[in-house]
N, C-alpha and C positions, 0 to 999 in steps of 0.2 A: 365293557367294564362292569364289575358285580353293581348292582345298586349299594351295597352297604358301603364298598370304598367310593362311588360317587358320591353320597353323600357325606362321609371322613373328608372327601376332600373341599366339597364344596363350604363344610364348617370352619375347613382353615383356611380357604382362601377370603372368607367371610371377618374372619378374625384378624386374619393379617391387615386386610379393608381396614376395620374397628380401628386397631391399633394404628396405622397410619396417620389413619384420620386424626385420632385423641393426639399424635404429635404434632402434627401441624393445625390443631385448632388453638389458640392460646385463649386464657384463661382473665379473671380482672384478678386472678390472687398472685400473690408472694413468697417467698421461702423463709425462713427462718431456722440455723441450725447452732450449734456451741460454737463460739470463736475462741481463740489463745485467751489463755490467766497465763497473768506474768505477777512474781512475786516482785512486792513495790521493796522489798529489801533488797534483791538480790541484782542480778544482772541481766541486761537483754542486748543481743547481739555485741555481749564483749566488755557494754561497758554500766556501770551501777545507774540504775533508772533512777537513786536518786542522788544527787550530789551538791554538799551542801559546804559554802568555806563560807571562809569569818568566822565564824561560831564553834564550838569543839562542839565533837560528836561522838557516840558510843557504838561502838561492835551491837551487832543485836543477830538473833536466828530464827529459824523457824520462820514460820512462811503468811505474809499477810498480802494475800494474791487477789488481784484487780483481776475482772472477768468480762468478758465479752460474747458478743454476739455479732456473726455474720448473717449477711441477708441479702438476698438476690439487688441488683442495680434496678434503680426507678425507672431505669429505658426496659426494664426486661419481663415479658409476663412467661407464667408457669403456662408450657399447653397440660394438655388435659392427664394425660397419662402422669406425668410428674407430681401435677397436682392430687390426683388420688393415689399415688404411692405415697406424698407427706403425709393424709389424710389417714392413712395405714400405720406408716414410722411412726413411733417412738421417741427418736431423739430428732427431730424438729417438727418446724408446726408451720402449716399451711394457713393466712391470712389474708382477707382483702389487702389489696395494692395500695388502697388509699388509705390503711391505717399506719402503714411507713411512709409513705410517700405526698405531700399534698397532691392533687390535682394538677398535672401543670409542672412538677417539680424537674427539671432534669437533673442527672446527675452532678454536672460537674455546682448546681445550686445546692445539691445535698452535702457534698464534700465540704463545700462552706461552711456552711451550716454545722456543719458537724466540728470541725476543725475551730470555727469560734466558740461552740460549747466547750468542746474539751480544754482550751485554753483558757472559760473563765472555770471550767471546775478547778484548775491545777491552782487561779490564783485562790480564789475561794480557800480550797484546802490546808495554800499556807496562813493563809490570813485564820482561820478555825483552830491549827494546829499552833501557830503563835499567841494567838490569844489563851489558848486553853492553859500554856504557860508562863501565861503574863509576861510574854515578851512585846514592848510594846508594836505596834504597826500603825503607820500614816496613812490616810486615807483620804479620798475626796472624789467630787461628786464631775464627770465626764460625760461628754456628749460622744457617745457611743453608735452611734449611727444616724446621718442624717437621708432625709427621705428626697427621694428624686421628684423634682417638680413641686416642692413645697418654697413657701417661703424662704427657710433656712437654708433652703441652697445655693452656696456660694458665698454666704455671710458666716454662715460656722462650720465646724469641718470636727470630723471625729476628732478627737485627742484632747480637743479644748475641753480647758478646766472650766467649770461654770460656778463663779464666786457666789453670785448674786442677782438677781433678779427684782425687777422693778426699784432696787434697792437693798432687799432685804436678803443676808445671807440665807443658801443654799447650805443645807447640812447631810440631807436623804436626796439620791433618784427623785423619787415621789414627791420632792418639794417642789422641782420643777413644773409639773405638770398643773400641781393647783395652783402654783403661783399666774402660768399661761392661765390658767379656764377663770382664772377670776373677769378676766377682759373680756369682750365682747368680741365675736369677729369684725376684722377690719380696723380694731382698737393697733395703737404700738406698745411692743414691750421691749424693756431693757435688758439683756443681758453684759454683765461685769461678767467678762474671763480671762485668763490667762492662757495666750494663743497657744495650740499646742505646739508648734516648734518652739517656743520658748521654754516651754514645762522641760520638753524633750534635752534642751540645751541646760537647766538648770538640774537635772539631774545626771546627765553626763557629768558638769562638771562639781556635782556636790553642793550645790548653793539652792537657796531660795528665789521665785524668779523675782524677775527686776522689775517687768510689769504689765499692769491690766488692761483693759481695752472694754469700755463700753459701747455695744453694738444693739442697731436697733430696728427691730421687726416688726410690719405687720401681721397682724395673724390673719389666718383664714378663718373657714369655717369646716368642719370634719366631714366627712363625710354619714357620719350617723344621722339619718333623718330621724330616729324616735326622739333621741336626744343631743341637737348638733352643739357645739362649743369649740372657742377658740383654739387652735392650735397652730403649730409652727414648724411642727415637720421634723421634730428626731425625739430622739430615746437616750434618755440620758441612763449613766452607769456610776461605778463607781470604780477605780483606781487605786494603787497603793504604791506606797517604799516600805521596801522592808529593811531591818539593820544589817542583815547580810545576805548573801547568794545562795539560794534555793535553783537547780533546777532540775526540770523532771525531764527525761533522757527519754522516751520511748514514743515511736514514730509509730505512725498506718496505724492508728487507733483514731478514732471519733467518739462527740458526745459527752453527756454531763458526769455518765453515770460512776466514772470512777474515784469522784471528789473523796467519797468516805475512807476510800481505801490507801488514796496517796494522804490524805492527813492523819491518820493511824501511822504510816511509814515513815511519816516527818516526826513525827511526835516522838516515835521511838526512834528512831538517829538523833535525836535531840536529847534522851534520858538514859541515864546507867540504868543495867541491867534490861532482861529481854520480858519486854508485851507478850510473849504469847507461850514462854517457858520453853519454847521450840517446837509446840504444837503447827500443825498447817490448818490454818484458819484461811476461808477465803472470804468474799464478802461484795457488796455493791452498793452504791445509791450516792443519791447528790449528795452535795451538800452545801450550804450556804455561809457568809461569814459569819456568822454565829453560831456555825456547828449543827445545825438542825439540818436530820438526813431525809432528804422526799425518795418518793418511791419513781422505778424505774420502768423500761418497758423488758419483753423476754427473759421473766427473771427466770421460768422454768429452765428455759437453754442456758442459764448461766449458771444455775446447781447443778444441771449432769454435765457440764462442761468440769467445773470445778470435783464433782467429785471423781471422773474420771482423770484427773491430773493428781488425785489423793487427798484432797481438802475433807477433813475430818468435821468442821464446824465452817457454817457458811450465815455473816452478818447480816440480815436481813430486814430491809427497811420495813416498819412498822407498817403501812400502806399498801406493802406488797405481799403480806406474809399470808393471807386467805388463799389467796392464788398460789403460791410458794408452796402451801402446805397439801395440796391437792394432788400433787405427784412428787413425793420427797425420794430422791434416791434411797437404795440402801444404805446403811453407815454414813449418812451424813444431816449431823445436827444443825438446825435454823431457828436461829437467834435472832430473837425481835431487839431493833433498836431504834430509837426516837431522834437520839442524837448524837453527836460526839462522846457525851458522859457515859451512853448508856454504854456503848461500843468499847470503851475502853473499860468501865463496870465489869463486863462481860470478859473482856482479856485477863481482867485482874481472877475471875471465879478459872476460866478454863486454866491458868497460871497456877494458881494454887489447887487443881483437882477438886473445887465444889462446882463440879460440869451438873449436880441436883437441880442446883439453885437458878440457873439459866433460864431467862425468858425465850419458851420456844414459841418458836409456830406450829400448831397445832391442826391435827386435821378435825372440822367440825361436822 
């Protein structure tokens, strides 16, 4: 055999080695690429993502599209070769494992996870979008998860409404907590609630409940050694009724991040005439009940996500928009937004054709 094809061939049998190898060596990184925008107006698998009775609603168009991001499974690492082809692509991005995933996470913890965000985004949303209309909403303060091997397990139970403590009504989450850390560990504390199957039974049947229960707990002590204080072992939230039926139709989605976009969508099903003049605006980020929008993770993959779907102007939380503006697709404008007011500010300018005046995200 010539030397020159011996050694052609020794270089590909060489390479073929490499590349074996980099498949089956895996990686500590993750994937990240565009997932589905679904317009919060419109329809998904058939039927209107959003639907709203008791209350009249208006015809609206144009397109105010929730965005997404896929991303490889917490069980799964990138081998080598995949990994330096993300590292190459354009449209996704290659990440440590641990910045999606805790430590320790599996998946079907993450599906949770994800699945309880995205259901307080939707309430968030309408609680933001009602208020922005001064329609009013009920609200109150929930023991939203209790912690295994604490105190409070087995004396309270998610759903419970929490009136009061040591006495003193409960108005925020947050009251809870200081009310507990005022006590010592090992001290008892009162909780007045309203058991949740009772909550559950009085708003099935339309009525206020019938009654409280005072219960009552040692605290422990926290685990924080710089600074330990009492506690009792859950997270409290907050709850709501609303005057009529809101729901939001669209499955195999997780996460916070869609809150801005489904309250934009309520908002306009709720008002004559159309938000966006039939413009395709897409957009992302929390949001909280009072309408303030935080910033998201993968917003790059949700602007070429969105602009490959056609989205002309994409809403873009304030927090995220350095980042954002660092690889803006072509033909597609990113708009800084704070909160609710500003988001819809901004419908009203692209609405009327002053697209001038738009706070962008800029590249610096």
């Amino acid at each position: 055999m010539p030397r020159r094809t011996a050694t052609m061939l020794a270089s590909t049998l060489m390479l073929i080695v490499l590349l074996c190898a980099g498949l089956a060596v895996p990686t500590e990184y993750s994937e990240m690429t565009p997932g589905p925008t679904v317009n919060t107006l419109g329809k998904h698998d058939g039927e209107p993502v959003l639907q709203i009775s008791g209350h009249r609603t208006y015809p609206a168009d144009g397109h105010l599209n929730m965005t997404t991001v896929r991303v490889t499974s917490p069980d799964y690492r990138l081998n080598l070769v995949s990994a330096m082809y993300g590292w190459l692509a354009h449209d996704n991005r290659v990440v440590p494992h641990d910045t999606l995933f805790p430590e320790g996470q599996t998946e079907e913890e993450s599906s949770q996870e994800n699945a309880e965000e995205f259901s307080q985004s939707q309430e968030s949303a309408k609680v933001a979008a009602l208020r922005e209309l001064d329609i009013p909403v009920e609200s109150w303060v929930v023991v939203s998860t209790v912690v295994k091997d604490t105190p409070a397990e087995g004396v309270l139970h998610a759903g419970d409404v929490v009136k009061a403590v040591d006495g003193t009504p409960v108005k925020e989450p947050g009251d809870v907590s200081k009310l507990v850390t005022r006590h010592k560990p090992g001290e008892k504390v009162v909780f007045t609630i309203v058991p949740a199957k009772e909550q559950a039974a009085a708003e099935r049947e339309g009525r206020r409940p019938k009654r409280t229960e005072d219960v009552t707990i040692t605290t422990a002590k926290s685990r924080d050694a710089a600074q330990p204080r009492a506690i009792v072992g859950i997270a409290a939230g907050t709850d709501h009724t609303f005057p009529f039926s809101i729901d939001i139709k669209l499955a195999d989605v997780g996460g916070p991040s869609a809150g801005l976009m489904f309250a934009l969508g309520i908002y306009d099903k709720l008002t004559p005439g159309s938000l966006t003049g039939g413009a395709f605006v897409a957009g992302t980020g929390t949001i909280d009940d009072e309408g303030e929008v935080g910033p998201i993770g993968g917003i790059s993959m949700k602007t070429l996500g969105a602009r490959a779907k056609g989205a002309k102007y994409f809403l873009t939380p304030e927090k995220n928009c350095a980042t954002a503006a660092e690889d803006i697709p072509d033909g597609l404008t990113l708009v800084k937004v704070g909160d609710l007011d500003d988001a819809l500010g901004a419908l009203d300018d692209i609405r009327e054709g002053r697209t001038d005046e738009l706070p962008r995200c800029e590249r610096h």
